[in-house]
C-alpha positions as a Markdown table, in Angstrom:
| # | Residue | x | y | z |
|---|---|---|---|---|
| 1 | Unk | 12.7 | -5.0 | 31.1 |
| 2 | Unk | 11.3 | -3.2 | 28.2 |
| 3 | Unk | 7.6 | -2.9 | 28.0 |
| 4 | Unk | 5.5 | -3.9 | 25.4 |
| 5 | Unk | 4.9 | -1.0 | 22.8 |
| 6 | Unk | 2.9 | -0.9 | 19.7 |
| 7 | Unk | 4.7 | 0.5 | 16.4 |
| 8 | Unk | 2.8 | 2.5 | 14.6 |
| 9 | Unk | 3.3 | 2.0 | 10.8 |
| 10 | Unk | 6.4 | 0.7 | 9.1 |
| 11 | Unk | 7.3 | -1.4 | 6.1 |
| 12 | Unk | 10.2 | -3.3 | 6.1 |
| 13 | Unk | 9.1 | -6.6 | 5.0 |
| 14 | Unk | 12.6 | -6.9 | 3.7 |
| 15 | Unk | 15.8 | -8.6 | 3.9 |
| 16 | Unk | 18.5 | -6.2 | 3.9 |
| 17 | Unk | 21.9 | -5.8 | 2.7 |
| 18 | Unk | 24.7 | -4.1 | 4.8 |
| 19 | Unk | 24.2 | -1.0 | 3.3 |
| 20 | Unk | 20.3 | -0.9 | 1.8 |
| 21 | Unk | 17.0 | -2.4 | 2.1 |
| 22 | Unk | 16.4 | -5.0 | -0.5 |
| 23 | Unk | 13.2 | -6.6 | -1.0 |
| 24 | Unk | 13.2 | -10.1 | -0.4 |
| 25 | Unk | 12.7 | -12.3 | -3.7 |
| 26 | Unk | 8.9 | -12.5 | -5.3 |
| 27 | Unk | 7.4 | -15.6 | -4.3 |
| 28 | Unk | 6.3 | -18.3 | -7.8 |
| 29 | Unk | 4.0 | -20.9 | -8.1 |
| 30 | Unk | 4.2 | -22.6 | -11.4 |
| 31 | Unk | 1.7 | -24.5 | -12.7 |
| 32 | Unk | 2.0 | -25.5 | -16.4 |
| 33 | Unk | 1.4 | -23.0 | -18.5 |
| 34 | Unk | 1.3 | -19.9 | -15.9 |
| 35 | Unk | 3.1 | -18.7 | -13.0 |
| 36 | Unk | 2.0 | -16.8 | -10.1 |
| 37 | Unk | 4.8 | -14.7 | -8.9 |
| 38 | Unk | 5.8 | -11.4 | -7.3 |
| 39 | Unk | 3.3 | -11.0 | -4.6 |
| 40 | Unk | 2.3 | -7.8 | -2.8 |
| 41 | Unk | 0.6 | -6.2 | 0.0 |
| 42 | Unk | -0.1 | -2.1 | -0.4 |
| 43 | Unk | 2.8 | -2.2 | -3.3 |
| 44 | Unk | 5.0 | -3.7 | -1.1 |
| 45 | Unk | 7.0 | -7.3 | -0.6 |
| 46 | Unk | 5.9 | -9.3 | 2.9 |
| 47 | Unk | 5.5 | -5.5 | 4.5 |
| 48 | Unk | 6.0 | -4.9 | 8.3 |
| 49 | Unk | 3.6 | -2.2 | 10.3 |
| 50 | Unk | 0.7 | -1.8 | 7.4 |
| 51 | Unk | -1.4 | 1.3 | 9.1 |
| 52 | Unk | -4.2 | 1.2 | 6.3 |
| 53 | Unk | -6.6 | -1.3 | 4.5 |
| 54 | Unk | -4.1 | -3.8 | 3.2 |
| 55 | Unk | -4.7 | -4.4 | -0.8 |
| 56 | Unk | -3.1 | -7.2 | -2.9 |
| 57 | Unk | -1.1 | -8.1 | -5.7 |
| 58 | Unk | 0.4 | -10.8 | -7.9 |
| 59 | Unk | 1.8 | -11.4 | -11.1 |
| 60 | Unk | 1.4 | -13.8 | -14.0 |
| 61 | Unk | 3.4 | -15.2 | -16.1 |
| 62 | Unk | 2.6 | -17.5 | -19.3 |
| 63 | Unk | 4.9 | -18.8 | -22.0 |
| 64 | Unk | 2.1 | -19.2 | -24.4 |
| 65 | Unk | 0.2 | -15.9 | -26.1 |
| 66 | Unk | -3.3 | -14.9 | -24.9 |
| 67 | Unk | -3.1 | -16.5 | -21.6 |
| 68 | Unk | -5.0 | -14.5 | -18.9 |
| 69 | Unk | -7.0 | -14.2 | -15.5 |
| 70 | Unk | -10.5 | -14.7 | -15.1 |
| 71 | Unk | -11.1 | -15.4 | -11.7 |
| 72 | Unk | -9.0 | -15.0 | -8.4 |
| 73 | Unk | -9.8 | -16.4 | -5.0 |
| 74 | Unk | -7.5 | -14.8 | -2.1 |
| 75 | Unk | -7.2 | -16.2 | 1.9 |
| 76 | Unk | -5.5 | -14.5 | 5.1 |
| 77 | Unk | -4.7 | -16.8 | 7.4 |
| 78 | Unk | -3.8 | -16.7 | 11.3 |
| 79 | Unk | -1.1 | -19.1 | 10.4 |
| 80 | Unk | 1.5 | -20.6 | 8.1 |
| 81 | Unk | -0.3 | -24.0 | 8.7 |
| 82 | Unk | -4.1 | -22.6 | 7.9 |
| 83 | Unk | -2.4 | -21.0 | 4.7 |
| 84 | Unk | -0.8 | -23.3 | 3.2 |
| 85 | Unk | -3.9 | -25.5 | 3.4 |
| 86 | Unk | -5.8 | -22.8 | 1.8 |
| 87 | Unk | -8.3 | -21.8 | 5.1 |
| 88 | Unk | -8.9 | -18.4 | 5.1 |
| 89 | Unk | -9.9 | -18.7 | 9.0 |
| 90 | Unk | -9.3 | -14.5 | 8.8 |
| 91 | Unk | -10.7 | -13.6 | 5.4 |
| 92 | Unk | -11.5 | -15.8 | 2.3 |
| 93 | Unk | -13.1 | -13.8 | -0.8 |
| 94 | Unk | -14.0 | -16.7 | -2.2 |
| 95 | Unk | -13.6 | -16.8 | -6.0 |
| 96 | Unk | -14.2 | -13.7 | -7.3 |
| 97 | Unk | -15.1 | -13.4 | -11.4 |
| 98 | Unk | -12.6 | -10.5 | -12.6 |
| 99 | Unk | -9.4 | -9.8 | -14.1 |
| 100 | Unk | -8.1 | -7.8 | -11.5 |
| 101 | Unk | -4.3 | -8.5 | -10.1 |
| 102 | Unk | -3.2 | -5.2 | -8.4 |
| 103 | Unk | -4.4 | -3.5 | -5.5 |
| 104 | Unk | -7.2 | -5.6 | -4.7 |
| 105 | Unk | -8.7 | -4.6 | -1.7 |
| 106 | Unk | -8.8 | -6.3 | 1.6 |
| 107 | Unk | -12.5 | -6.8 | 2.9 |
| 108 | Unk | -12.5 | -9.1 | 5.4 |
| 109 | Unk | -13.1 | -8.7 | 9.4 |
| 110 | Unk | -10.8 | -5.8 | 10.9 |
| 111 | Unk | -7.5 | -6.7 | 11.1 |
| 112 | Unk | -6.0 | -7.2 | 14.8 |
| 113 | Unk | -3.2 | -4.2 | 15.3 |
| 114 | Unk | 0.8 | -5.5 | 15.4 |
| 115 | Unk | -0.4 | -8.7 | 14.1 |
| 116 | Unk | 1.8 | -11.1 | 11.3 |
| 117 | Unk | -0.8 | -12.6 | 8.7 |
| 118 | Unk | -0.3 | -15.2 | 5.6 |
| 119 | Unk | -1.8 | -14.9 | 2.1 |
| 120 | Unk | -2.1 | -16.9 | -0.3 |
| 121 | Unk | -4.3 | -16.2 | -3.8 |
| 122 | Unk | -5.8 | -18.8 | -6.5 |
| 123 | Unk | -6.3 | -17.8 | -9.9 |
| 124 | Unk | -8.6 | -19.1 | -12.8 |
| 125 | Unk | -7.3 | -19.0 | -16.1 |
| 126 | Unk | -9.2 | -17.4 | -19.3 |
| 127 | Unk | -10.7 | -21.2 | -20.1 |
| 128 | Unk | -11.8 | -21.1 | -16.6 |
| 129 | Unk | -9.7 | -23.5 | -15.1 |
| 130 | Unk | -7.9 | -23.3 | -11.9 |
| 131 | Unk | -4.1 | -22.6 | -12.6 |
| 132 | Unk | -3.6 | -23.5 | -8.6 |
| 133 | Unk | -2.3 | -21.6 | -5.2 |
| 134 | Unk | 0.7 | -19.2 | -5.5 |
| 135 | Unk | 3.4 | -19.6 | -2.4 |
| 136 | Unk | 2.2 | -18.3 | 0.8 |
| 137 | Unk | 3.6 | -14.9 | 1.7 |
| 138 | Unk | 2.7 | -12.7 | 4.7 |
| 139 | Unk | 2.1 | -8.6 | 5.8 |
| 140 | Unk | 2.5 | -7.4 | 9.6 |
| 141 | Unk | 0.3 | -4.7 | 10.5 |
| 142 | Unk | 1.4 | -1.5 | 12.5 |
| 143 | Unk | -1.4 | 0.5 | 14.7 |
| 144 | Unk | -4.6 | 0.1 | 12.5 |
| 145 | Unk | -6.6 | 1.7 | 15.1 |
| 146 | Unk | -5.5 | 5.6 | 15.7 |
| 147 | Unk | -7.2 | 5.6 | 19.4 |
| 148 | Unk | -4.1 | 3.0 | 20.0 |
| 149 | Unk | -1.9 | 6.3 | 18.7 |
| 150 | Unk | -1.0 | 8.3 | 21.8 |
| 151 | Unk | 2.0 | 10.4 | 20.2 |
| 152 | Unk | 1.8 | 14.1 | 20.0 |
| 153 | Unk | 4.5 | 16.7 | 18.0 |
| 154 | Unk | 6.6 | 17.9 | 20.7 |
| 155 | Unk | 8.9 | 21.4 | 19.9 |
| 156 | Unk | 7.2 | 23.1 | 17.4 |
| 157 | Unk | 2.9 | 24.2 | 17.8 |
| 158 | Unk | 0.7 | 25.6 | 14.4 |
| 159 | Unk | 1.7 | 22.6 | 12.2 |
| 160 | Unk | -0.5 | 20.1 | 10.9 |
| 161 | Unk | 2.1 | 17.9 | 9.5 |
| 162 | Unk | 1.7 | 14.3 | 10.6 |
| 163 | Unk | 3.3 | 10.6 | 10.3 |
| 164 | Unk | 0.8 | 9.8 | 7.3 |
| 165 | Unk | 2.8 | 7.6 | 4.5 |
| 166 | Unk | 6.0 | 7.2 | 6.6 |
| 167 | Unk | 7.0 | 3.5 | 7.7 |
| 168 | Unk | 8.7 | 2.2 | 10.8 |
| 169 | Unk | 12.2 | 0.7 | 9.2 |
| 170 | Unk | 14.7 | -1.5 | 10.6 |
| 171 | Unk | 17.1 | -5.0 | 10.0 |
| 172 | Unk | 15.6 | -7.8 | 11.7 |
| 173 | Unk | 17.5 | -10.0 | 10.2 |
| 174 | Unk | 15.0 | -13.1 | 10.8 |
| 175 | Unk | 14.3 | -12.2 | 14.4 |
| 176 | Unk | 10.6 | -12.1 | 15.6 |
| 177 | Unk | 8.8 | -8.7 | 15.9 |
| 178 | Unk | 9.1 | -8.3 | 19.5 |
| 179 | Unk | 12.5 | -10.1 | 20.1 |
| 180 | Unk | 14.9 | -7.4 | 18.1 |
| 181 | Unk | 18.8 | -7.5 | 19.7 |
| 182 | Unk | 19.3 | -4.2 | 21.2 |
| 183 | Unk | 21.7 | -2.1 | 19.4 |
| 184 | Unk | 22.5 | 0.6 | 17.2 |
| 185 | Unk | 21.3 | 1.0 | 13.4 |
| 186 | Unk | 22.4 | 4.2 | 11.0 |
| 187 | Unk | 20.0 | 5.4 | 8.8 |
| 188 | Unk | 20.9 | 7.6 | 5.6 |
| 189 | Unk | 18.4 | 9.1 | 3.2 |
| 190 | Unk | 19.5 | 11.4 | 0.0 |
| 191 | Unk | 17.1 | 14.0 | -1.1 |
| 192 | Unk | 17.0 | 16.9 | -3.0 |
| 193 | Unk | 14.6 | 20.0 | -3.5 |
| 194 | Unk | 13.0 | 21.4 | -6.1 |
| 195 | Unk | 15.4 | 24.4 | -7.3 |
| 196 | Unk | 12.6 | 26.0 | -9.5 |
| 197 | Unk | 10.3 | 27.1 | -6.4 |
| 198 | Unk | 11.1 | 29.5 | -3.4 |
| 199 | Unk | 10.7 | 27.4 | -0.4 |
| 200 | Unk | 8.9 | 28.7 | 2.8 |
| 201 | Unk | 9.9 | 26.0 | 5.5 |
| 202 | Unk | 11.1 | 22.7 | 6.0 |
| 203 | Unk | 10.4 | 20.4 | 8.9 |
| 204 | Unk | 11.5 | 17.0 | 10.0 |
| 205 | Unk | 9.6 | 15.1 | 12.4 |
| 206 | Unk | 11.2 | 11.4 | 13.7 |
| 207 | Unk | 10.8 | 8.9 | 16.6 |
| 208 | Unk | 12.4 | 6.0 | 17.1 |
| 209 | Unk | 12.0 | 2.7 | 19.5 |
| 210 | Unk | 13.9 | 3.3 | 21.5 |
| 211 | Unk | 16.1 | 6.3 | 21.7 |
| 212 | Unk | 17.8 | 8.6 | 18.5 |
| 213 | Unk | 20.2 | 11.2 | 17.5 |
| 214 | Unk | 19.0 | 13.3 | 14.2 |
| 215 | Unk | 21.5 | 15.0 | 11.7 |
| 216 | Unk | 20.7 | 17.1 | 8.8 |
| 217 | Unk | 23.5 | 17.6 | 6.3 |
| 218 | Unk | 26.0 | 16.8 | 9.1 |
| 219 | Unk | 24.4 | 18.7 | 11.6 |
| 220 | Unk | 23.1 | 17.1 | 14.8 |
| 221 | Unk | 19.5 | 18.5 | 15.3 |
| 222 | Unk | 18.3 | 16.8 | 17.9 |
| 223 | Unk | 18.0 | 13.8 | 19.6 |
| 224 | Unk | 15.3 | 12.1 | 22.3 |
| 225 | Unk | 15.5 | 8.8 | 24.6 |
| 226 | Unk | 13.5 | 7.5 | 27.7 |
| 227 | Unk | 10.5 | 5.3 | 28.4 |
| 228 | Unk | 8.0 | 5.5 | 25.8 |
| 229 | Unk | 9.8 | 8.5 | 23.9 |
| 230 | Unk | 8.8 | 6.6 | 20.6 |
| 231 | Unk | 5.1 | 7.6 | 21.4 |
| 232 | Unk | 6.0 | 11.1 | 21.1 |
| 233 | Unk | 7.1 | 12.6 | 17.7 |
| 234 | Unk | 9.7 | 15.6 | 17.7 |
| 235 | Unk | 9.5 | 18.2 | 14.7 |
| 236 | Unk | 12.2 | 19.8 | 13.5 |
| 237 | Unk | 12.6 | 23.0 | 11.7 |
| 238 | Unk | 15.5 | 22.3 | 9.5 |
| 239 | Unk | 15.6 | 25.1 | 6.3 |
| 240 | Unk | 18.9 | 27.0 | 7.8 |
| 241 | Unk | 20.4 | 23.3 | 7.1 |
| 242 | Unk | 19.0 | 22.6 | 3.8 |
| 243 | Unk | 21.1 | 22.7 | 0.7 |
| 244 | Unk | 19.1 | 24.6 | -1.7 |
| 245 | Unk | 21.1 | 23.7 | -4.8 |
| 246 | Unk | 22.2 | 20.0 | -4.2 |
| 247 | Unk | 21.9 | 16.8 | -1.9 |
| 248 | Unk | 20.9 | 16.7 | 1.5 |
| 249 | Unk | 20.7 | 13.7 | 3.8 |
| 250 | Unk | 18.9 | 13.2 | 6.8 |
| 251 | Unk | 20.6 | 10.7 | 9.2 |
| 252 | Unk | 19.4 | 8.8 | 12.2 |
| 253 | Unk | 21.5 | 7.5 | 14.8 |
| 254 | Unk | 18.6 | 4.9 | 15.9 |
| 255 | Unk | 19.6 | 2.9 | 19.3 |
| 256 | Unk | 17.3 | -0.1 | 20.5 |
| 257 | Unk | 18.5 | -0.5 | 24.7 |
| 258 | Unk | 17.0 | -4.2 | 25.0 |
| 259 | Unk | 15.8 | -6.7 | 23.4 |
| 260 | Unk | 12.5 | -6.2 | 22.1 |
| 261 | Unk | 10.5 | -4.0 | 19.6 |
| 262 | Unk | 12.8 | -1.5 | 17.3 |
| 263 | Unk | 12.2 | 1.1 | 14.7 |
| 264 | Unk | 13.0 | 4.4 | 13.4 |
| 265 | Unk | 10.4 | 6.5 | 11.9 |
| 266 | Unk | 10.8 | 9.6 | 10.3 |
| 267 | Unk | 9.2 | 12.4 | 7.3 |
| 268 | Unk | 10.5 | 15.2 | 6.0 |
| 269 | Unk | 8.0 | 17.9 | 4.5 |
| 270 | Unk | 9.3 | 20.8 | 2.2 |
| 271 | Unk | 7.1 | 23.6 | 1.6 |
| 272 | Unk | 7.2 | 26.0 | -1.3 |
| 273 | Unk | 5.8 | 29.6 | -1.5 |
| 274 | Unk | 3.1 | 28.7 | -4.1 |
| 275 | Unk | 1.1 | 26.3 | -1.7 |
| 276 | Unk | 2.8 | 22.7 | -3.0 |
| 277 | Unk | 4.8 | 20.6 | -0.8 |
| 278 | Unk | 7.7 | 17.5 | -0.9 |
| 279 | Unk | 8.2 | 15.1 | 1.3 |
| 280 | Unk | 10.4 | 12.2 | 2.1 |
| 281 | Unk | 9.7 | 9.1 | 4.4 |
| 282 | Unk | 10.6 | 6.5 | 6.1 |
| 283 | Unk | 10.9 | 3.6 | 3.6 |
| 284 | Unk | 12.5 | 1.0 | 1.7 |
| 285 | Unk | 15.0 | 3.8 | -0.5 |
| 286 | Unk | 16.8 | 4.6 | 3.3 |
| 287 | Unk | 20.5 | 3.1 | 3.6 |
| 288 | Unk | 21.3 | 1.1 | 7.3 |
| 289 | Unk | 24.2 | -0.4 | 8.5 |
| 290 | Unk | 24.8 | -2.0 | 11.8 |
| 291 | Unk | 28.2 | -1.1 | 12.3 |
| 292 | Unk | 29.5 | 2.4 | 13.0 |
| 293 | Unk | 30.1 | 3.9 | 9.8 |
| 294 | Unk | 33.2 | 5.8 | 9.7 |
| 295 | Unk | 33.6 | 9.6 | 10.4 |
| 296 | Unk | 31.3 | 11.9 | 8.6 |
| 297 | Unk | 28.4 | 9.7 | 7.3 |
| 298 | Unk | 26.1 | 12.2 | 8.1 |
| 299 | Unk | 27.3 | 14.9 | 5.6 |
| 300 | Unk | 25.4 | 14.6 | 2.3 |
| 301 | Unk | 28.8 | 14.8 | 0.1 |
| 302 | Unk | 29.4 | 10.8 | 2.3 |
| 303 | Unk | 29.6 | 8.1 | -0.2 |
| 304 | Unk | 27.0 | 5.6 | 0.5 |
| 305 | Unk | 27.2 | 3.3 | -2.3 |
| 306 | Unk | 29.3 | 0.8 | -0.9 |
């Protein structure tokens, strides 16, 4: 039986279509003459595996001309039910006097580590006047405490790249955090370098939940399976595969054994001679698909679109 195991960032709040991520729809709340719509956590739609301070964001809409915000009042719940009734039994700011609708900064109690929370926010229109509760919508968090982190760069010493800013992505397709079917998902991401600079090296570092093959441009690079292999992140050094002058696409064979936690998490980092670097991670821009694809989806001249 697998064993439980702690995913270290990811995103992937989203529904996703057979060949891309998709964001779920924005969540409304309509009352009168404004709407609350399109909420957020850290830019993103119901994220999965948040590894920093959350920070929150909503819309508003009016069909009448100098309607605004003056106040805001956001809640994170423990549960659907304490949401929806508007107890904040983790974190209530309580109403706060400002105009402020993005990024607003989480500053409750520290959050709990692979934990699913519900939000909700109240807003106060320019009269003063409540306008009501949006819909509630929810973030997971990843490994918020880096002592929790036990993964080390295994293949390549003298680097000081790192996981920072890449998410742990996979189709869940409605199914619990911890109660993913085992199986395989393909993973497909299109980048290109800048052609105006000289570069010096290029690296690739993955993991995945549980086991992986990585190709570069049709290449296999590597690959790593076993018990708790996700914990430790291989680096690759990938410039004698990179296209210089066109696409490339890194592409992950991901492969989940039993039911249970899954992810892939990977970053590419493309350094240049004058000291400035690229990179490329993990996120919602990556292309899956359950099924096999047919031959040759690793090469970068694939067609994807479809």
């Amino acid at each position: 039986m697998k064993k439980s195991r702690r995913l270290l960032a990811v995103l992937l709040a989203a529904a996703i279509t057979a060949t891309t991520l998709t964001p779920l729809n924005a969540f409304a709340a309509t009352n009168g003459e404004m709407d609350i719509d399109s909420l957020q956590v850290s830019s993103l739609n119901q994220p999965l595996g948040i590894d920093k301070t959350p920070t929150f964001s909503w819309q508003l809409g009016s069909n009448e001309y100098g309607k605004g915000q003056s106040a805001y009042r956001i809640i994170v719940a423990s549960t659907e039910e304490n949401a929806k009734a508007h107890k904040g039994d983790v974190w209530d700011s309580e109403q706060i006097q400002s105009e402020d609708n993005y990024d607003v900064l989480y500053a409750g109690p520290a959050l709990d580590s692979k934990t699913k929370y519900y939000w909700a926010v109240e807003v106060w229109d320019e009269d003063k006047n409540s306008i009501g509760w949006s819909d509630v919508s929810t973030f997971e968090t990843g490994i918020l405490n880096q002592d929790e982190w036990k993964g080390e760069w295994i293949g390549i010493n003298g680097t000081d790249m790192t996981f920072d800013g890449a998410n742990w992505i996979w189709r869940r397709n409605g199914s619990g955090f911890s109660g993913v079917p085992a199986g395989h998902q393909y993973f497909r991401k299109t980048f290109t370098v800048n052609t105006e600079k000289e570069i010096s090296s290029v690296y690739v570092g993955v993991t995945a939940d549980d086991e992986y093959s990585l190709y570069v441009n049709g290449e296999k690079v590597g690959e790593n399976g076993g018990t708790d292999s996700w914990k430790n992140g291989k680096l690759f050094e990938i410039g004698k595969q990179i296209n210089k002058d066109g696409n490339n696409v890194i592409a992950i064979d991901a492969f989940n054994s039993t039911n249970g936690y899954a992810g892939a998490l990977s970053k590419v980092e493309v350094s240049y001679t004058d000291g400035t670097k690229d990179t490329f991670v993990t996120d919602d821009s990556w292309k899956v698909s359950e099924t096999e694809p047919v031959e040759g989806w690793t090469s970068a001249d694939f067609d994807d679109s479809q």
